[in-house]
TORNUGU-940776 format. One line per field, with one value per residue: x, z, y of N, C-alpha, C in turn; residue number from 0. Coordinates in steps of 0.1 Angstrom, whole numbers. Layout:
<atoms>
nx <- (X,...)
nz <- (Z,...)
ny <- (Y,...)
cax <- (X,...)
caz <- (Z,...)
cay <- (Y,...)
cx <- (X,...)
cz <- (Z,...)
cy <- (Y,...)
resi <- (NUM,...)
</atoms>
This chain:
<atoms>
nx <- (-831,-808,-820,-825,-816,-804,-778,-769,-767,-749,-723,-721,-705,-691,-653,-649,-617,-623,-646,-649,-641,-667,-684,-682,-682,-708,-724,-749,-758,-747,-731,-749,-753,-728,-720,-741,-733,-706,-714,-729,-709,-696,-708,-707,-690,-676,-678,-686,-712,-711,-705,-731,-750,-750,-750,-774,-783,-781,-802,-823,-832,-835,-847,-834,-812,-803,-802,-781,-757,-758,-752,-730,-715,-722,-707,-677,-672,-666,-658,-649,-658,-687,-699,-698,-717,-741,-745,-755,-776,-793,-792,-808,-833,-842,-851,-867,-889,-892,-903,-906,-895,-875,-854,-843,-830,-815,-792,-782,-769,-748,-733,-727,-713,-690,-676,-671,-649,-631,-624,-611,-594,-591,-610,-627,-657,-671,-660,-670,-699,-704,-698,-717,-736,-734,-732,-762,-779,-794,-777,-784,-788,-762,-755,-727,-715,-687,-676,-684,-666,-643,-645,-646,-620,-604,-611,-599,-571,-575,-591,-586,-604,-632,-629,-628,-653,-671,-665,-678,-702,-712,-710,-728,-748,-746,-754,-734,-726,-706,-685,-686,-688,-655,-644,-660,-649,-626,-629,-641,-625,-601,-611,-627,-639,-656,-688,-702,-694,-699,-726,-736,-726,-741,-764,-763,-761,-788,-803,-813,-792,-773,-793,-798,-775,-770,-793,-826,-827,-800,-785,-796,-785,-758,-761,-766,-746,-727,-740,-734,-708,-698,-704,-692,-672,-684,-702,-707,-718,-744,-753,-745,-750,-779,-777,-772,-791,-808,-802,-806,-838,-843,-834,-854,-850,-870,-869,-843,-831,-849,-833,-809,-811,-823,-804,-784,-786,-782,-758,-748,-737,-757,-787,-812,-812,-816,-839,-855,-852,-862,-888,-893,-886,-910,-928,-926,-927,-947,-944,-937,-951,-967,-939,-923,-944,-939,-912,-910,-926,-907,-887,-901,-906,-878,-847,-841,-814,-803,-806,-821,-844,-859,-882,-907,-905,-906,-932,-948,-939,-951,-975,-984,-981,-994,-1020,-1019,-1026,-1047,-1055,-1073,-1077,-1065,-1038,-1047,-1038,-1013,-1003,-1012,-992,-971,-975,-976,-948,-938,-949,-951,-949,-945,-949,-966,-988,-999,-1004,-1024,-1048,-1050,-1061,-1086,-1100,-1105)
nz <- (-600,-576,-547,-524,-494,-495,-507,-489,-465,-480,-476,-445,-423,-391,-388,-365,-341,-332,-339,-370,-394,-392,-397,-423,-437,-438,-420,-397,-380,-365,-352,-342,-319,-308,-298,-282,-264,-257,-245,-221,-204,-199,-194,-202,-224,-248,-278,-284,-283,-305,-325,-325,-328,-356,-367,-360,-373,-402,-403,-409,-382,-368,-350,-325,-333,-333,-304,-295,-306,-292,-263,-267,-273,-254,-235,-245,-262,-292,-302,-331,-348,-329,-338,-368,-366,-355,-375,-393,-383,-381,-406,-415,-399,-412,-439,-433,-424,-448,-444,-447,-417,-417,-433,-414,-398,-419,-424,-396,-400,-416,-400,-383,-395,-408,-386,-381,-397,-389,-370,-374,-402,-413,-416,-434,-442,-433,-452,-471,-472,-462,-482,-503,-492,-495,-517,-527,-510,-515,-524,-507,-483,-475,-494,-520,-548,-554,-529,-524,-542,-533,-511,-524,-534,-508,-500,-514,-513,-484,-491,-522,-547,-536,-531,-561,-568,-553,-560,-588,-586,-577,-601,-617,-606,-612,-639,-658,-673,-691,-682,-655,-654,-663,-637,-624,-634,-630,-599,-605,-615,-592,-570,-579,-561,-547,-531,-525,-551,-567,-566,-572,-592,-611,-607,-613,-638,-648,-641,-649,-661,-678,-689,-707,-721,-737,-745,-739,-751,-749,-728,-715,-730,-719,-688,-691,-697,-680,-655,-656,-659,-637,-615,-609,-591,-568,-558,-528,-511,-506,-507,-531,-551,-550,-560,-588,-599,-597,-615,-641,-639,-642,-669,-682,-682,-660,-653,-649,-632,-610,-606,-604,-573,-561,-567,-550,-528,-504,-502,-494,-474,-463,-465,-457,-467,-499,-500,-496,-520,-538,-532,-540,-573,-576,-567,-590,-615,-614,-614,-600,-578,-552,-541,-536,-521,-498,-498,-483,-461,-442,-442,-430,-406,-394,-382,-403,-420,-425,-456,-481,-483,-463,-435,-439,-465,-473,-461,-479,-505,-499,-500,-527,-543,-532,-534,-564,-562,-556,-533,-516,-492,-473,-487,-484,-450,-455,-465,-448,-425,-437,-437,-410,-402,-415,-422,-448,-468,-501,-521,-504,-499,-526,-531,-514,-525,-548,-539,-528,-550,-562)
ny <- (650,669,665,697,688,666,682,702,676,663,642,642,639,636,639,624,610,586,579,581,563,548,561,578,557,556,544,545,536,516,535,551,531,528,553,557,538,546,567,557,550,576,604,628,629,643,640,619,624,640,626,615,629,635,614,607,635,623,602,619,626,655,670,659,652,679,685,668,676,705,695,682,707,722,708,710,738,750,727,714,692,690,720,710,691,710,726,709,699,721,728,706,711,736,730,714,727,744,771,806,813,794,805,820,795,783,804,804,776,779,799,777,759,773,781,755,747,762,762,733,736,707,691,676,671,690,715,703,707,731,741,741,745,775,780,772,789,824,855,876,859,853,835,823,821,822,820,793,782,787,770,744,744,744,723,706,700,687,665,652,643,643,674,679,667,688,710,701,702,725,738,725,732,758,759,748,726,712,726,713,685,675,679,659,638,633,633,602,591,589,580,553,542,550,554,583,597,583,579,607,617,601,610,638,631,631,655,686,706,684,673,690,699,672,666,641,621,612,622,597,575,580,575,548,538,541,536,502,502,514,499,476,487,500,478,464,483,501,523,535,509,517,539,532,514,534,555,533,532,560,556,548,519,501,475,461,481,469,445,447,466,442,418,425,424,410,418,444,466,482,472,480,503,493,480,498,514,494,495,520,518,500,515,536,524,506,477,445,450,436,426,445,463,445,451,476,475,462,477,496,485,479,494,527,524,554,575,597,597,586,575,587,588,560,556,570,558,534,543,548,524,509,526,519,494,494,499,518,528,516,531,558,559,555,572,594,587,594,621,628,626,643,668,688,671,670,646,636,648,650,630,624,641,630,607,613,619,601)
cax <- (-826,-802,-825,-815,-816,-790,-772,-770,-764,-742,-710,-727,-699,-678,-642,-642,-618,-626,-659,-642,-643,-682,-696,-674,-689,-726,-728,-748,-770,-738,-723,-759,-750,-710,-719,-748,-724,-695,-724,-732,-697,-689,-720,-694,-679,-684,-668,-696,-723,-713,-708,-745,-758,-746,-758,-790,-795,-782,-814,-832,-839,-831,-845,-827,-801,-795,-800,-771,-748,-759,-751,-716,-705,-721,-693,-665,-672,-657,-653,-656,-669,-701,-702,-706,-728,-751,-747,-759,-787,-798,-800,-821,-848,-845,-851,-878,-899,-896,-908,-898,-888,-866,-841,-830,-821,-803,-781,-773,-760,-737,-725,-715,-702,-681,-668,-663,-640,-618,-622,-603,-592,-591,-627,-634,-673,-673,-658,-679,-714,-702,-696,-730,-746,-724,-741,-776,-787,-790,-768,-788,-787,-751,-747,-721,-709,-671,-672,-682,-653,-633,-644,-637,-602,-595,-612,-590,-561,-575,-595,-587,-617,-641,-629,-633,-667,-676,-667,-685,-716,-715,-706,-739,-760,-745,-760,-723,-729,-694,-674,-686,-678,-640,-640,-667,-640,-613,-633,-644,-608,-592,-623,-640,-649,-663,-702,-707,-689,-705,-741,-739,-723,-752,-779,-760,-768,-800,-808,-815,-783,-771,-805,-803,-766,-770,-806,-828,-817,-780,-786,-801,-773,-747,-759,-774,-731,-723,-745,-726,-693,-692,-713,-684,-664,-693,-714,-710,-720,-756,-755,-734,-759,-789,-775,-766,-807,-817,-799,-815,-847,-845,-831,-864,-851,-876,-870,-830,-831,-851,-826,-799,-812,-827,-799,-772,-799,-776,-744,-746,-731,-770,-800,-827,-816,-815,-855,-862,-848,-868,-901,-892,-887,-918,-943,-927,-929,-958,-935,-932,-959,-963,-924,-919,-945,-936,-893,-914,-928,-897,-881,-909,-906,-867,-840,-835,-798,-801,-809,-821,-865,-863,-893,-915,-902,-908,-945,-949,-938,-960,-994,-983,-983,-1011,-1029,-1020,-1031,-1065,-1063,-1075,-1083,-1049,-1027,-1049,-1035,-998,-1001,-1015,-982,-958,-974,-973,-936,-930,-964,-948,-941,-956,-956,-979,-996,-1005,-1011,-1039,-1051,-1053,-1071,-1095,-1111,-1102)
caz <- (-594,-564,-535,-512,-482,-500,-506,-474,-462,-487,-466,-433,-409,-384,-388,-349,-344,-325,-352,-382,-405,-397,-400,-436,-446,-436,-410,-387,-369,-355,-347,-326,-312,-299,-289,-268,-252,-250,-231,-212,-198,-199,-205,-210,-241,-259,-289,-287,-290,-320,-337,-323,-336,-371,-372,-362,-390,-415,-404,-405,-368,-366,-333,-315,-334,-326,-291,-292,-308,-280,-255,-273,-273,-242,-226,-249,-266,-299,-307,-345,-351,-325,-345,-377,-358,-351,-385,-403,-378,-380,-419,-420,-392,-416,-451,-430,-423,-459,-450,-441,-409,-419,-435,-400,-392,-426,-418,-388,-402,-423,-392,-373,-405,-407,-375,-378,-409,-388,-356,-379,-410,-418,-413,-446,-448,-428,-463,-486,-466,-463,-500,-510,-486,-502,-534,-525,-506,-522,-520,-494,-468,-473,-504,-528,-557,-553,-519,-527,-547,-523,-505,-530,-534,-497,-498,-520,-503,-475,-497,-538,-549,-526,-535,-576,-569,-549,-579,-603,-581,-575,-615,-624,-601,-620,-652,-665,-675,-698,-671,-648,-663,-664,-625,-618,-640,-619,-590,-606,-615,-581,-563,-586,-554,-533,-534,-530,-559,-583,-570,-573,-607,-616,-600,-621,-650,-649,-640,-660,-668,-681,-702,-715,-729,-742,-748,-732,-754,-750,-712,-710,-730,-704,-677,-690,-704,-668,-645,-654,-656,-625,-603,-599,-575,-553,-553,-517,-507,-506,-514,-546,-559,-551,-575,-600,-597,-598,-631,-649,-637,-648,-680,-689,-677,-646,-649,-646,-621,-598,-606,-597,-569,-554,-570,-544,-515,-490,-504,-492,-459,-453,-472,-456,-482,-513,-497,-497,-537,-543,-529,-553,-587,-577,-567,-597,-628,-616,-613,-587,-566,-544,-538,-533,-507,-487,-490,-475,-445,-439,-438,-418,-395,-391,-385,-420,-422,-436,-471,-487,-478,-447,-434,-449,-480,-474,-463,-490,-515,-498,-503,-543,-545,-522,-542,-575,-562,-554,-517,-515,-475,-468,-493,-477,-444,-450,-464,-435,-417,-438,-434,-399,-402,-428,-423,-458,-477,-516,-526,-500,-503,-538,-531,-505,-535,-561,-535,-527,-565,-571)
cay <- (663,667,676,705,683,662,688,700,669,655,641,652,630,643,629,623,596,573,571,583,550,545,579,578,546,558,529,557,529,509,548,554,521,528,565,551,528,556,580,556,552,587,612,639,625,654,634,605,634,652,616,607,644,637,597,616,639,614,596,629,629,666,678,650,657,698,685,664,686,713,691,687,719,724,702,711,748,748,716,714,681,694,730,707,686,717,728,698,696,733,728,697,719,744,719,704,732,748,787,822,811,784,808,819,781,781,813,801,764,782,803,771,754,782,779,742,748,774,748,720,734,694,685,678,675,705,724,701,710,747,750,734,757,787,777,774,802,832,864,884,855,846,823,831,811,824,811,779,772,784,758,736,744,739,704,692,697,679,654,658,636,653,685,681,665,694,718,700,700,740,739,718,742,772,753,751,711,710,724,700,669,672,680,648,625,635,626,588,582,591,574,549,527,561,557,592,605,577,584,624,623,594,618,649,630,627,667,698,709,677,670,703,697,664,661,631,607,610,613,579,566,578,568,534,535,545,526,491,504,518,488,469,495,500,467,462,498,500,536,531,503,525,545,525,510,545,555,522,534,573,558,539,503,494,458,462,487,463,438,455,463,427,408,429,428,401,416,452,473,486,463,487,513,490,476,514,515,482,497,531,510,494,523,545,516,498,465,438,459,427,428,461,465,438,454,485,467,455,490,501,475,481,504,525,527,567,575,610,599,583,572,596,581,550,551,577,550,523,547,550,512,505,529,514,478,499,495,530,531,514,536,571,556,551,588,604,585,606,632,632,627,653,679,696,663,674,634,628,656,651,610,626,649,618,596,620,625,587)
cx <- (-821,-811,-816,-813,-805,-779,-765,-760,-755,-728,-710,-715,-692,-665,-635,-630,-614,-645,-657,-649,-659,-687,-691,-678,-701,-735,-735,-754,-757,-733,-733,-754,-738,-712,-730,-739,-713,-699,-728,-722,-698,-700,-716,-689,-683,-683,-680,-709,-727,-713,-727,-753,-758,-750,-775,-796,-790,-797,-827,-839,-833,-831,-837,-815,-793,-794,-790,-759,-751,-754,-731,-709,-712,-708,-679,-666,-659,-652,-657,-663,-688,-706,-704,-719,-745,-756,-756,-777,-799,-804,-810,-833,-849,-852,-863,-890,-906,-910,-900,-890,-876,-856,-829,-819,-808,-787,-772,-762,-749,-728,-713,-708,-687,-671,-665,-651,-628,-618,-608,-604,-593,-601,-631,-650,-674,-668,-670,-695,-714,-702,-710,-741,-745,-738,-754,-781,-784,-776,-770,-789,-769,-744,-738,-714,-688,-669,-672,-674,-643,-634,-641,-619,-597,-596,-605,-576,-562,-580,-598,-602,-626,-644,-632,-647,-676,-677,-673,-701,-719,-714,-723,-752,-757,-751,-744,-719,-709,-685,-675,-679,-663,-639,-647,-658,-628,-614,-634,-630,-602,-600,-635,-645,-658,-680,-705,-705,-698,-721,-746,-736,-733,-763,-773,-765,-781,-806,-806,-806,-773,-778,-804,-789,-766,-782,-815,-826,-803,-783,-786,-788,-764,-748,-764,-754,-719,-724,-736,-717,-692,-695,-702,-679,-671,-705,-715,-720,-734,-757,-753,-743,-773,-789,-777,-784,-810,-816,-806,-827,-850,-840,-838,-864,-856,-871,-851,-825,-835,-845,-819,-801,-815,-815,-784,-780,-786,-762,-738,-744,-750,-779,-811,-825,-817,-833,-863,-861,-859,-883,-900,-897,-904,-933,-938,-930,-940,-951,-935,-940,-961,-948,-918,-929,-946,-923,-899,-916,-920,-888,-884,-909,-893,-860,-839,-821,-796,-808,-816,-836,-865,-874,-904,-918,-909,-924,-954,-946,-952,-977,-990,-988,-995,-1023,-1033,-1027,-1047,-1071,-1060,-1074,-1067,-1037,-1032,-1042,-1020,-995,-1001,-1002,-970,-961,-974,-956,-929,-945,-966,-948,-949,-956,-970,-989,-1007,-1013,-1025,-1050,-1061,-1064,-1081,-1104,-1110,-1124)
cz <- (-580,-557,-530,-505,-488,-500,-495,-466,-461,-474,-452,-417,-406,-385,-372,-346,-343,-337,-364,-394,-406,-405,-414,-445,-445,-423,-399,-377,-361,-350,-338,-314,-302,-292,-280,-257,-248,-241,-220,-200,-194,-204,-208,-219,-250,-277,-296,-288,-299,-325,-335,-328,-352,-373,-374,-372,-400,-414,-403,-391,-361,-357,-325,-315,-326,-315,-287,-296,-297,-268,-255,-270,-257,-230,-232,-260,-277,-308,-327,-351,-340,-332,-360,-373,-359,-365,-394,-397,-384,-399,-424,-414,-406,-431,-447,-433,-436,-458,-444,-430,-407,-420,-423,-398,-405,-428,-406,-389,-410,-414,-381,-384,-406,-397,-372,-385,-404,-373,-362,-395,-420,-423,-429,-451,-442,-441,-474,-483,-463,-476,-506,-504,-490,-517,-537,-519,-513,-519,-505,-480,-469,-482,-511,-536,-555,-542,-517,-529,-543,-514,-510,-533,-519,-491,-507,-518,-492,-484,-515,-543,-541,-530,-553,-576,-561,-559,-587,-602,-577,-593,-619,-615,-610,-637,-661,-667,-679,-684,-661,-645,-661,-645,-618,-625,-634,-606,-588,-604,-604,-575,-569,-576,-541,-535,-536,-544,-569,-582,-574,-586,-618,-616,-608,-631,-657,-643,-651,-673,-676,-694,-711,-725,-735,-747,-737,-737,-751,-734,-706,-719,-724,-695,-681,-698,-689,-657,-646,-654,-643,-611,-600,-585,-563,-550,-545,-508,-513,-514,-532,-558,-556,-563,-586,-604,-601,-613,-643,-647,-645,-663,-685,-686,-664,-641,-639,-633,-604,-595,-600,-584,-555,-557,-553,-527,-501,-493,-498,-476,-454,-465,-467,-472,-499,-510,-502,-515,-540,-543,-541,-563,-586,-580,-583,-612,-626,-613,-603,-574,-554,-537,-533,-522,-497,-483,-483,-460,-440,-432,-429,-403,-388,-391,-398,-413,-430,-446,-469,-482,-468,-448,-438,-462,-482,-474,-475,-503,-515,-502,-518,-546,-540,-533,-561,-572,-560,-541,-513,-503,-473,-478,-485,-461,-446,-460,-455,-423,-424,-435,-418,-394,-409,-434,-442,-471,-491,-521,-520,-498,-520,-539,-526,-516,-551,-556,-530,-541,-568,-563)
cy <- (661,675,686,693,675,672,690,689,660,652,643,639,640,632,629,612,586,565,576,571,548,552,580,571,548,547,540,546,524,529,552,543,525,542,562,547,536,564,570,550,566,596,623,639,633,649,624,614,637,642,612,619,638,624,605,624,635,605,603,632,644,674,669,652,673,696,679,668,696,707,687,695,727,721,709,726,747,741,713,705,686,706,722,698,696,723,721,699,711,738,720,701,725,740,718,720,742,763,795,819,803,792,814,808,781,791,808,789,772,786,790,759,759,781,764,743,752,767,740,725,717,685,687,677,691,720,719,707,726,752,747,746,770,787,777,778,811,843,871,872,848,835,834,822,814,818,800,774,775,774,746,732,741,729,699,694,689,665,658,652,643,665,693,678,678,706,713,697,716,743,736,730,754,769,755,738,707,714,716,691,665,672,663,636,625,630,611,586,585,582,564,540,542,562,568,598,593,582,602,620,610,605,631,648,631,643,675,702,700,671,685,701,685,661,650,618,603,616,601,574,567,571,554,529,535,534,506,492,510,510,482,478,495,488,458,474,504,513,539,522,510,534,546,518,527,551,543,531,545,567,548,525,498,481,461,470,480,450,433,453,449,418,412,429,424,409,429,456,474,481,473,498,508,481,492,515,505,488,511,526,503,501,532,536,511,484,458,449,449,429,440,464,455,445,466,483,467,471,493,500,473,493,511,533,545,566,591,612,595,576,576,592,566,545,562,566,538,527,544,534,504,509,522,499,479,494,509,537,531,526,556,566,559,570,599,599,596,617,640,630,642,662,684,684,669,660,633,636,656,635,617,631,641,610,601,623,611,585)
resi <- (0,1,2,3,4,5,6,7,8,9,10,11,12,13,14,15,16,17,18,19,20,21,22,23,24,25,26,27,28,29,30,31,32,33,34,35,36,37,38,39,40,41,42,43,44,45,46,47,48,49,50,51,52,53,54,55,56,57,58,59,60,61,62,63,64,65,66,67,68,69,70,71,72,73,74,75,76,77,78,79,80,81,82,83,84,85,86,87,88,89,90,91,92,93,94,95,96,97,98,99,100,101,102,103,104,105,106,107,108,109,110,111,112,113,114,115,116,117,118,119,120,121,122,123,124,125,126,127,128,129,130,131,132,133,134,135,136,137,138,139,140,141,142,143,144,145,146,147,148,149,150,151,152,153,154,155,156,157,158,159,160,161,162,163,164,165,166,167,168,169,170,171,172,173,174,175,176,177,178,179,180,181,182,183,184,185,186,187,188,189,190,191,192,193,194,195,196,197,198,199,200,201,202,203,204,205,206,207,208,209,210,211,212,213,214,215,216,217,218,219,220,221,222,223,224,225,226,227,228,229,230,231,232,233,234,235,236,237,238,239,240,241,242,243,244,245,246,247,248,249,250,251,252,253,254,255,256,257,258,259,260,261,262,263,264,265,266,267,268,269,270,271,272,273,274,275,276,277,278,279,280,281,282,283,284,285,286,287,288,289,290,291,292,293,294,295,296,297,298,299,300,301,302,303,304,305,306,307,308,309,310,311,312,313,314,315,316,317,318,319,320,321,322,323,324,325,326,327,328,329,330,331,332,333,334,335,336,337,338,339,340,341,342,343,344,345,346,347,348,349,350,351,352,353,354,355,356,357)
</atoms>
């Protein structure tokens, strides 16, 4: 199932651009890197801000983030890359804290989505992360399914691929599986080397509205029909082969999944998120539990290049496997770390829950 916070998130770059090409490719750690070094030239660069807000809450660092979009549009009022900046940030607070209060923060990301869109009609995440947000709040705070796909239609004028995958991801939320489909093949074929578009319409397959029209058999044969036809385009693009591992996985094949994974480890743009994949396949099959929490460590112990769990995720994986190897103390430990990352997390909530009656 597509998280919100994916959602949300999905495409969360500014097309600033002087950091354009990174922020596009997900590269956000080299983009903390160059906007460091542009602020520390210039700590006015309102430009090197909003790209260092939006590296930020691709790696879920969301108060750091809103602070550096503030400090953006502090200098430059306006600027649309810092109002998506603020947006993006203001929806991952709002994701994180998951109550009543939150839906303020999420009203307001819409408000400065909004106003990024009509900043830089051009800004294309700024339509794709406005329409996703359209689609998943309700009516009374401002969603609206018509809006959405107006936002679809005016991303694909700026970006066609983008724009049909954004339709066929407000389509799959409306549980409208068949109409989907035609808009996510329009996307493959214009983009069959675009990570995002192969792992959303992987990660489609494998939800509700997809199992409900095809069954769970004839799910698993798509994507296990899918997953190797589409690995060549993206199997430099970590994201792309996380994917492509994850589909194996949901479609019964552990082994292949962690294959996948490990076999593309040296070949990819960011290796922390295909360690983070490796440590998954490991705590969810049982498999290569050895292997998998050593590629955790490793995460732990490094920058993670983004990804949808973050750190949370990652020591949230490592208690599952810890726990399976029946190192009970150590797996209640690396639970009490997510959860002091992520107060709300429900894995590691439920890990605490299991190792508590174990």
């Amino acid at each position: 199932m597509l998280p919100v916070a994916a959602l949300f998130l999905l495409q969360a770059q500014a097309q600033t651009p002087a950091f354009r090409a990174d922020l596009d490719a997900g590269h956000y750690l080299k983009v903390l890197a160059d906007s460091d070094k542009r602020l520390r030239q210039d700590p006015k660069d309102a430009l090197a801000w909003a790209a260092k807000s939006q590296a930020l809450s691709s790696l879920q660092l969301f108060t750091k983030a809103h602070d550096a979009a503030n400090r953006a549009l502090a200098l430059k009022p306006g600027l649309a890359d810092a109002l998506l900046a603020l947006g993006l940030a203001r929806a991952g607070e709002a994701i994180r804290q998951r109550d009543l209060g939150s839906l303020r923060g999420a009203m307001g990301a819409i408000d400065n989505l909004r106003a990024a869109t009509e900043a830089d009609p051009t800004l294309a995440p700024a339509w794709m992360s406005l329409g996703l947000a359209y689609e998943m709040l309700p009516g009374l705070l401002g969603g609206s399914t018509r809006k959405a796909l107006a936002c679809a239609d005016q991303l694909r004028r700026v970006a066609p691929a983008r724009g049909d995958l954004l339709q066929a991801l407000i389509l799959v939320e409306e549980d409208k599986w068949r109409e989907a489909e035609p808009y996510f093949s329009k996307a493959l074929t214009a983009a069959p080397q675009d990570p995002e578009v192969v792992s959303q319409w992987l990660d489609a397959l494998d939800r509700r509205p997809a199992k409900k029209a095809l069954g769970e058999a004839g799910k698993n044969t798509r994507l296990l029909a899918e997953a190797p036809r589409l690995l060549p385009g993206i199997h430099t693009r970590a994201l792309g082969v996380a994917a492509v591992s994850e589909a194996y996985l949901h479609a019964g094949q552990p082994e292949t999944a962690w294959k996948v994974a490990q076999e593309h480890l040296t070949k990819v743009d960011a290796p922390s998120l295909l360690r983070l994949q490796l440590g998954k396949v490991a705590a969810s099959s049982g498999l290569h539990r050895p292997e998998g929490l050593a590629a955790l460590d490793q995460v732990l112990r490094e920058p993670l290049e983004g990804g949808s769990s973050g750190y949370p995720g990652a020591w949230w994986r490592k208690g599952q496997i810890l726990q399976g190897l029946g190192r009970k103390d150590e797996a209640r430990k690396a639970a009490q770390e997510t959860l002091k990352l992520d107060p709300k997390h429900r894995g590691a909530r439920e890990l605490m829950d299991k190792l508590g009656q174990d």
